[in-house]
N, C-alpha and C positions, 0 to 999 in steps of 0.2 A: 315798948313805948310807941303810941305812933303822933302820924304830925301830918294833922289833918286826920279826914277821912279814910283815907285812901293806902296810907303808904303806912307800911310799920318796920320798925327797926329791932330786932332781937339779937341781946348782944352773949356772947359765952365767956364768963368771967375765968373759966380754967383755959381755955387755949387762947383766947385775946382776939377769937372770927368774932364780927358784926354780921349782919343780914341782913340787907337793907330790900325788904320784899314790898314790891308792887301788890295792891290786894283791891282794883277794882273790876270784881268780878262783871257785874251786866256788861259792862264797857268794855270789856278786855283787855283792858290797861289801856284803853285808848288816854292819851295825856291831856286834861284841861285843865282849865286854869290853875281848882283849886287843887290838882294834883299834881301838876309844878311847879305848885308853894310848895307840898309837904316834901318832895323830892328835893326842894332846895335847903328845906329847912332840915331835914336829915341830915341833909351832908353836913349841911354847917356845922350843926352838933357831931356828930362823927367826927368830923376835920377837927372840933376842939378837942376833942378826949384826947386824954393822956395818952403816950406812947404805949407805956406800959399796957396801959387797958384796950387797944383796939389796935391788933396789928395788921390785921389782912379784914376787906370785906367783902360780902357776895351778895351780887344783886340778883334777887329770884323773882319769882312771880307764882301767885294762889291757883292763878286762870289754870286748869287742865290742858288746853288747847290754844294756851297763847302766849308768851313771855310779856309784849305790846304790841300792839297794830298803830303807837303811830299816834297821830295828833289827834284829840275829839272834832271832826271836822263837821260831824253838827252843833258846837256849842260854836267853832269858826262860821259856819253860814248865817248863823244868827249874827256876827257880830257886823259893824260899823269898820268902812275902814281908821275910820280915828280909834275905834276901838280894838282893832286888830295893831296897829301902831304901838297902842297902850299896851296891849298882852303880849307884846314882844318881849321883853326886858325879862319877863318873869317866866316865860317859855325858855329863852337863855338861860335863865339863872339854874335851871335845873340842869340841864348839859352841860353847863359851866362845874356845875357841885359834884357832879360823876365823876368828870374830867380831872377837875385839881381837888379829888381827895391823895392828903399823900402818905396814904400807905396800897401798896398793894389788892388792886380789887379784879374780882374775875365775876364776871356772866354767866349764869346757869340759863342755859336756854332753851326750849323746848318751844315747839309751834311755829306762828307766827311771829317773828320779828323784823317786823315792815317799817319805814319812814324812818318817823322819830324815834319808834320800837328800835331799831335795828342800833341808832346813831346811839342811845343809852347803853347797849353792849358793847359800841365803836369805841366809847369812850372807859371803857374799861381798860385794865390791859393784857387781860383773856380772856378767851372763849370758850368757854367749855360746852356741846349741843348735844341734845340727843337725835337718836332721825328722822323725828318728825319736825325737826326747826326748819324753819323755811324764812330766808333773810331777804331782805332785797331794800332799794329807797326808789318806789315809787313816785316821787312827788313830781316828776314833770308832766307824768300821766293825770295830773289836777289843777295843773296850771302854776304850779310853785317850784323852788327848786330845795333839796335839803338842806334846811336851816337850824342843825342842834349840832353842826360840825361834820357834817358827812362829808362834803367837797375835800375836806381838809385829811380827815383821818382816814378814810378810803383808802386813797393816794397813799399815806404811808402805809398800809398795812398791803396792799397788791400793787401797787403802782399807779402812774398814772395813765395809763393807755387802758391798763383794763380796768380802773376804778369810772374812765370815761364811758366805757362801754357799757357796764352796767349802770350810771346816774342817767346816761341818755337814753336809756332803752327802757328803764326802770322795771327791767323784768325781775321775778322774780327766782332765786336759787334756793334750790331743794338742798339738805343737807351735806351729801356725800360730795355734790360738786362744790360744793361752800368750801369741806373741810380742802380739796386739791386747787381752789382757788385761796386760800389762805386765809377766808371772809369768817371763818371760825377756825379754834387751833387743836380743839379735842373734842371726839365724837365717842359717846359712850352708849352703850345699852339702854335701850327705849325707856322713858322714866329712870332714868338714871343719873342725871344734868344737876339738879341739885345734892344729890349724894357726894358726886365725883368734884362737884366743885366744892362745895363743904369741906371736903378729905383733902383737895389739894389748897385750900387755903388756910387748914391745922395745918401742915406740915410746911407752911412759908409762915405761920406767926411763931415756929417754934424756933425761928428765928431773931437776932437780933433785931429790938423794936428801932431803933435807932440808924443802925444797917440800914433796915429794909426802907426805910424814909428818904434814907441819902442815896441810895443806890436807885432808887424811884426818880427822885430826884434829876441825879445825874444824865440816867435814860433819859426822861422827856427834854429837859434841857438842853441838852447836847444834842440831840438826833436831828440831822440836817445842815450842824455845823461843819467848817471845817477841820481838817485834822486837831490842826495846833489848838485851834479856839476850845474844842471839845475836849481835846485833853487837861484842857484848863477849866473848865466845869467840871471833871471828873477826879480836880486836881482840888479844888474848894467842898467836893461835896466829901472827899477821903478828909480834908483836916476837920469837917464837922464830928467824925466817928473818932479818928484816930485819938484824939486826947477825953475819949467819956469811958464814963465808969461803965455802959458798954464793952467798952476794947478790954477794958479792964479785965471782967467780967468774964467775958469769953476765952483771953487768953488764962488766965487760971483755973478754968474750968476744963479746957484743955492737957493742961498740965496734971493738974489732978485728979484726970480721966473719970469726970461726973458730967451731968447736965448743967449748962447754965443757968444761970438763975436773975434772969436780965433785969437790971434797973430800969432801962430806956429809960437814960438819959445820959 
């Protein structure tokens, strides 16, 4: 199905992966307006589907040579700042829709992924590259600074000393130093980014739907609290699973040494 132009969603009724693929080829995913509608209006729909039916998603891209590059900064040059004002909300809404899908979503990424390109993978919660990915957030080299979350999710994924270093410098990182600066988490064989993330997002939906919700959950909730507080988000997000036909589910399948056959819910 897609939503809008631009963006299309392929979902797989036997393992429960969605795909939510970038598909503006001339552009190279560069992200405009109407293509941070369809990216918002994906998720949305993603974010409604039933447990059961979408467990883990993977966000790809069509481009050969580019995951995104990052904001359409010709459709920005054209615009008014009252009208740069306006297309904020709806530039958010798409980083926001990456961000709080809540099931398990991983980045297949290959090429270019600069600026806004990059913060749509940031906002994932892996990374899966191949070698030709090259990640970086340019934006004060244009006069802006990263605005789809990068100040924010940088910081937690390398720190903040070297999340500083690369937003001030806005250079960009070739793969292999990506993967030992921790700015991506698995590097696979050249064209190989979406396979490897396809294959590791089967085998996290073969998973409890329910599980993998609360335990998503918990992670982002809690990361940053302190002890006590965090074991208490980790403490509400266990009695959502603890009493479903999930727990259920799992422990007799267990017992009766077969596959589950998860209800999610």
């Amino acid at each position: 199905m897609r939503y809008g132009e631009w963006v299309e969603v392929r979902r797989d009724a036997d393992t429960g992966v969605a795909e939510l693929v970038l598909d503006r080829v001339p552009a190279m995913n560069a992200v405009s307006s109407a293509m941070a509608r369809g990216i918002a209006d994906a998720c949305a729909a993603l974010a409604a589907a039933p447990a059961r039916e979408v467990r883990a998603v993977v966000l790809s891209s069509t481009h050969e040579r580019a995951f995104c590059v990052g904001a359409d900064l010709k459709e920005r040059n054209a615009l008014s700042d009252a009208e740069l004002g306006r297309q904020r909300p709806l530039a958010r809404a798409a980083y926001t829709g990456v961000l709080t899908l809540p099931v398990p979503v991983i980045a297949a990424v290959h090429g270019y992924a600069l600026g806004g390109g990059f913060e749509l993978a940031l906002s994932c919660d892996l990374i899966v590259a191949d070698p030709t990915a090259v990640v970086g957030l340019p934006e004060v080299t244009v006069g802006v600074i990263p605005g789809g979350g990068g100040t924010q999710l940088l910081p937690r994924r390398v720190g903040a000393a070297r999340a500083a270093e690369l937003v001030f410098t806005g250079r960009r990182v070739a793969a292999e130093e990506a993967l030992s600066l921790g700015l991506v988490d698995r590097l696979t064989g050249e064209g190989e980014d979406r396979t490897e993330a396809l294959a590791l997002a089967s085998r996290i939906a073969a998973n409890s739907p329910v599980g993998l919700r609360a335990a998503k959950r918990a992670l982002r909730s809690g990361f940053g609290l302190d002890l006590p507080t965090g074991l208490e988000v980790e403490d509400a997000a266990w009695r959502t699973v603890a009493f479903s036909g999930d727990r259920a589910e799992g422990v007799a399948a267990f017992n009766e040494k077969r596959t589950p056959d998860w209800p999610g819910e």
